[in-house]
N, C-alpha and C positions, 0 to 999 in steps of 0.2 A: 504494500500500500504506500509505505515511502520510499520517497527518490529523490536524487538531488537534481537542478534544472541549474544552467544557466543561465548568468541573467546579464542584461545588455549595458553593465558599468566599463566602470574604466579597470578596476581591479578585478575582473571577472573571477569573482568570488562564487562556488558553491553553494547555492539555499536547498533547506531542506525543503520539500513537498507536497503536498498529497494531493491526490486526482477523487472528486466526489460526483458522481455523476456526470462523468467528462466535461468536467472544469477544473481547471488545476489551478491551486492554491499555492502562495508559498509562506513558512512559517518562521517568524523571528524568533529564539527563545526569549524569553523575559530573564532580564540580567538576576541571580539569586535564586532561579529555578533551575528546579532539572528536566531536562530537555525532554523528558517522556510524559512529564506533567502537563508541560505546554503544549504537546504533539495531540496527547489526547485530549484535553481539555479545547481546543483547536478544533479539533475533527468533530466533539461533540457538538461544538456549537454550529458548526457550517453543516452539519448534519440535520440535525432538531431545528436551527433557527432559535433557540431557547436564550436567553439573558445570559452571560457571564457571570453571574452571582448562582444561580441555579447548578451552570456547569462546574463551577466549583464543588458544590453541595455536593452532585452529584461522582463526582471524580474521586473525592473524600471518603463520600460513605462506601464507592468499591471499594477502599483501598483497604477501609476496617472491615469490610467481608474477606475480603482475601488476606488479611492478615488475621485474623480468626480463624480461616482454615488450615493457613500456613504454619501458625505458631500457636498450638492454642496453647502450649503449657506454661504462657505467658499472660496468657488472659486469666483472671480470676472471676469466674462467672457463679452467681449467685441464686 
């Protein structure tokens, strides 16, 4: 799903991508994130069309589902 494009500057620098219904994207990271934060949270939104407060919300609580099944003997559930 991701690719890098070139792009038509002067330091023809590698962007990263992605293609959503043959339209293609290209994705900045946010300086202090990690790049697969951004990548998805990117994709949910140009997906859904949803807010950027939501695609957070939403990116979040995967990551506590999938860290609940990854680690549980680190969750203390009650």
């Amino acid at each position: 799903m991701e690719q890098t494009v070139k792009t038509e500057s002067k330091s023809q620098k590698m962007v990263p991508a992605i293609r959503v219904q043959g339209k293609w994207y290209t994705i900045m990271p946010k300086l202090y994130e990690a790049e697969r934060q951004t990548y998805n949270i990117a994709y949910n939104l140009i997906r859904t069309g949803c807010t950027p407060e939501v695609a957070y919300r939403q990116w979040f609580s995967q990551e506590r589902k999938d860290a609940k099944l990854l680690y549980p003997s680190f969750r203390k559930d009650e």
